[in-house]
C-alpha positions in Angstrom: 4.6 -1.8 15.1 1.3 -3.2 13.7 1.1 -7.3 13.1 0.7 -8.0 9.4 -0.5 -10.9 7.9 1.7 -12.6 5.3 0.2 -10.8 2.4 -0.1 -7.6 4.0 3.9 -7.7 4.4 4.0 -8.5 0.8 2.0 -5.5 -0.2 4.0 -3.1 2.2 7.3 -4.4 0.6 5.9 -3.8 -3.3 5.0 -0.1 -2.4 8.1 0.1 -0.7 9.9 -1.5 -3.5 8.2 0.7 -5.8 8.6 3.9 -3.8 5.8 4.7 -2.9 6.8 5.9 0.5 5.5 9.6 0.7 2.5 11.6 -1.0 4.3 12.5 -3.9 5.1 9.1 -4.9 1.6 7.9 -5.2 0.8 4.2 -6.8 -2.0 2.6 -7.7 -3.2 -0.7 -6.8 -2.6 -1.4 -10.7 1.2 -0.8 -9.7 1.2 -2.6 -6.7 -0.6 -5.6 -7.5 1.7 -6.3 -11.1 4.4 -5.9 -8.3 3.5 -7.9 -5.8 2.2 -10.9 -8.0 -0.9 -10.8 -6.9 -4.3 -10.6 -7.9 -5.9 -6.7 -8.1 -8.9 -8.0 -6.3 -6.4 -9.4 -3.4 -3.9 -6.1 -3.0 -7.2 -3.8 -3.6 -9.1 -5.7 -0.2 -5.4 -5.8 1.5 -4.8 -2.1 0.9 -8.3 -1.4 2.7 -7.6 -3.3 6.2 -3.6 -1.9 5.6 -5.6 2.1 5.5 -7.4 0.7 8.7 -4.6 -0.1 10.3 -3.1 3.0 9.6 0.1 1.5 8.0 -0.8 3.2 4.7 -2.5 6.3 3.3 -5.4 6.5 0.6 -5.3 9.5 -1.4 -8.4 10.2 -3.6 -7.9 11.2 -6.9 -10.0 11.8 -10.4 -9.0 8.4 -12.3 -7.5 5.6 -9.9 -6.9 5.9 -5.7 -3.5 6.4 -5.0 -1.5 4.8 -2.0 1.8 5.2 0.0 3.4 3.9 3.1 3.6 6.3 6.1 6.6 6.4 7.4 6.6 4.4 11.0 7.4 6.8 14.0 10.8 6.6 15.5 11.5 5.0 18.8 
C-alpha cells in the first residue's frame, strides 16, 4: 500500500464515500471537494500527486476530468 498524507486519505475516503470506485462511477473534483470539505484548489493539486501515485485514475472527458479509486491488488 502507498503512504498517504493526511489529506490524501481524506480525498480517497470522499471518492470512496461517494462511489467513485470504478470507471463508471466517475466524479469530479467538484464532487469530491464539496465532499471532502475542502477547497477545489486543495482536492484538484491532491488528486494530481494521488494519479502519480497511482492510487487513482484520471479519465479525460469533454466538460470536467473525471476521477475514481482503483481498486488495490489483493494480497
Amino acid at each position: 500500500m502507498v503512504d498517504l498524507n493526511p489529506i490524501e486519505q481524506l480525498v480517497v475516503q470522499a471518492m470512496k464515500d461517494l462511489g467513485a470506485t470504478k470507471p463508471e462511477s466517475l466524479k469530479t473534483a467538484d464532487d469530491i471537494a464539496k465532499k471532502a470539505n475542502r477547497p477545489k484548489s486543495m482536492v484538484t493539486n491532491t488528486l494530481v500527486a494521488l494519479s502519480d501515485k497511482g492510487v487513482i485514475k484520471r479519465v479525460a472527458r469533454e466538460k470536467a476530468s473525471g476521477y475514481y479509486v482503483i481498486p488495490a491488488p489483493a494480497a
